[in-house]
C-alpha positions, 0 to 999 in steps of 0.5 A: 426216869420212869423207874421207881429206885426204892419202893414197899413191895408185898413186905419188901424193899425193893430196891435198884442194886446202883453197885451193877449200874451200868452193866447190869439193871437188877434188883434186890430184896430186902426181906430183913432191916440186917439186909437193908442196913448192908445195901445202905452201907455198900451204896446198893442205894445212896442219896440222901433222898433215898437214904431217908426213904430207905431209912423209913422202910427200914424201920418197918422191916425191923419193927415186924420182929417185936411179937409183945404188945407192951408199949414200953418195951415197942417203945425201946425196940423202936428206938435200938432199930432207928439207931441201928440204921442210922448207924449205917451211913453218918453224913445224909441227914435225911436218914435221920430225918426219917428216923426222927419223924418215925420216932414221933409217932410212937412218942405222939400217940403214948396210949395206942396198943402196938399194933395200931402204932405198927399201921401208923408207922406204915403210914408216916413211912408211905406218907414221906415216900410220897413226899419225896416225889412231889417235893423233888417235882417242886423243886425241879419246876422252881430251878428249871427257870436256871437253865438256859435254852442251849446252854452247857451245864455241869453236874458231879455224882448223880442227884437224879432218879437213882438218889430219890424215889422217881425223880432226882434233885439236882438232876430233877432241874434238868428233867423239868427243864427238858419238859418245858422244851429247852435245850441244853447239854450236860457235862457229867463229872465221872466223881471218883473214886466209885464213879457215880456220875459216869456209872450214874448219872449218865446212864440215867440222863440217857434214858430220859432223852438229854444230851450228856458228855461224860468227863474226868473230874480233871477235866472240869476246869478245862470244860468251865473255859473253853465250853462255856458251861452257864451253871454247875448243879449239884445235890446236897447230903447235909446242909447246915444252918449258914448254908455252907453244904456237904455232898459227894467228895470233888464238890467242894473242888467243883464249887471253887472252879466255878467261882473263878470262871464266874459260873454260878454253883446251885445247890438242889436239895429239899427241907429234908436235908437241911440240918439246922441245928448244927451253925457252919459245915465244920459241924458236920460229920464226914463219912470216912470209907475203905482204902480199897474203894481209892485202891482200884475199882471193880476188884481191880487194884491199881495202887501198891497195897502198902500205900496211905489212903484218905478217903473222905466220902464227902467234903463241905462247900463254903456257903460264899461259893453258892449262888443259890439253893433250890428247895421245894419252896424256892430258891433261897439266895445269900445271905444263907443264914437269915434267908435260910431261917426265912423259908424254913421257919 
């Protein structure tokens, strides 16, 4: 896409406001880790990629606010800023992947003052920042070779540029394929109820030069028969040790389509996300949002105020459903358990 979607700017996140896409390309600055935490929470940025991104940034702008040089009390206010920001957003793993590592190093370097652990936390935060980019090239280059010259393909929310620093991941495949001359069209699932993919995704693919056709997540089986889609491409939040892969809500629905019109379901995800301490996707925890979001859209309401609403952000993909997850060091193929634990030793 040519756009950075977050970046460390002069003290600042900069960040790509994605609630005022399509309509409007503006930019927020989050001067304070309270002003990043509500850009996270309200999808201002999103993508576990990202969201891991961000997440490192956040820790930056939090720790500015210690003044002591006591390394035990740095210590303990590092600790209360990772875990207000990860209280942002449950489900990406990423997010707290970031935490984690951000964490170490004040744990691996017990005798540094504080201000040298405040440059090496700026480090570690730009050290992952540039990783996100080159691992998200790696693992376009290495699912590229799944596209097809000509073919149909299908992708739901959007898992590109938007939901990375620069590139994507499932969108990333497209954008290395389209580099290596092929051509093919994608079928973008709108992804209610905040219509990332049709705000998103398509707004995105556009400007890189693809051939994109917006439809309604109803219309995805239809699409499977009678265009002749090859393959479904898909980003991850959270995958767990198995395999079995948690993404954006209508996935889980996507992937069983896929099964019956005998269409292979990629998963495009890097080692980031992967959470190998939890055994299946029942462990994984579901990020539980507004009824307004289902309610309307835009602060239009088109449902009856009194009305129940479930509104699950994500839902969980049965690894059998999966024919492949690409990652920045491959493709890993089933069996998911021992292959999973093959790559990722």
């Amino acid at each position: 896409m040519n756009t950075l979607t977050i970046t460390w700017s002069n003290g600042k996140v900069k960040i790509i406001d994605q609630t005022r896409l399509p309509t409007k390309f503006q930019y927020i600055y989050c001067r304070d880790v309270k002003t990043l935490w509500h850009a996270i929470r309200r999808l201002s940025v999103r993508g576990a990629p990202a969201l891991g991104v961000a997440a490192g940034f956040g820790v930056l702008l939090g720790i500015r606010d210690f003044k002591g040089s006591g390394r035990k009390k740095f210590n303990q206010f590092l600790k209360k800023t990772c875990d207000y920001i990860g209280s942002s957003r449950p489900t990406a793993v990423n997010l707290f992947y970031v935490l984690d590592e951000m964490k170490k190093v004040a744990k691996s370097n017990p005798d540094k003052p504080v201000s040298e652990i405040k440059k090496l936390l700026k480090q570690k935060a730009m050290a992952l920042y540039e990783d996100d980019r080159q691992v998200c090239r790696r693992m376009g280059d290495f699912g590229a070779a799944l596209i097809k010259n000509n073919a149909h393909v299908m992708t739901i929310c959007n898992a590109g540029a938007l939901a990375t620093v620069d590139y994507g991941t499932a969108l990333g495949v497209m954008y290395s394929a389209k580099k290596k001359g092929k051509k093919f069209e994608v079928y973008s699932c709108e992804t209610r109820p905040l219509l990332q993919g049709s705000r998103l995704t398509t707004w995105e693919l556009l400007r890189g030069g693809i051939h994109t056709t917006l439809i309604c997540d109803s219309m995805a089986a239809m699409v499977m028969r009678d265009k002749g889609i090859s393959a479904v491409f898909t980003g991850a939040d959270r995958i767990a040790a198995n395999g079995d892969t948690a993404n954006k809500i209508g996935t889980y629905s996507l992937a069983v389509l896929a099964r019956y019109h005998k269409v292979p379901f990629y998963v495009v995800a890097p080692r980031s996300t992967f959470d190998l301490d939890i055994t299946s996707g029942k462990d994984i925890p579901i990020e539980q949002r507004h009824k307004k979001e289902v309610m309307g859209f835009a602060e239009q309401i088109t449902a009856p105020k009194n009305v129940g609403v479930f509104n699950p952000a994500f839902d969980v993909t049965d690894n059998k459903l999966i024919a492949g997850i690409v990652t920045e060091r491959g493709i890993i193929r089933p069996p998911f358990k021992s292959n999973i634990k093959k790559v990722f030793k």
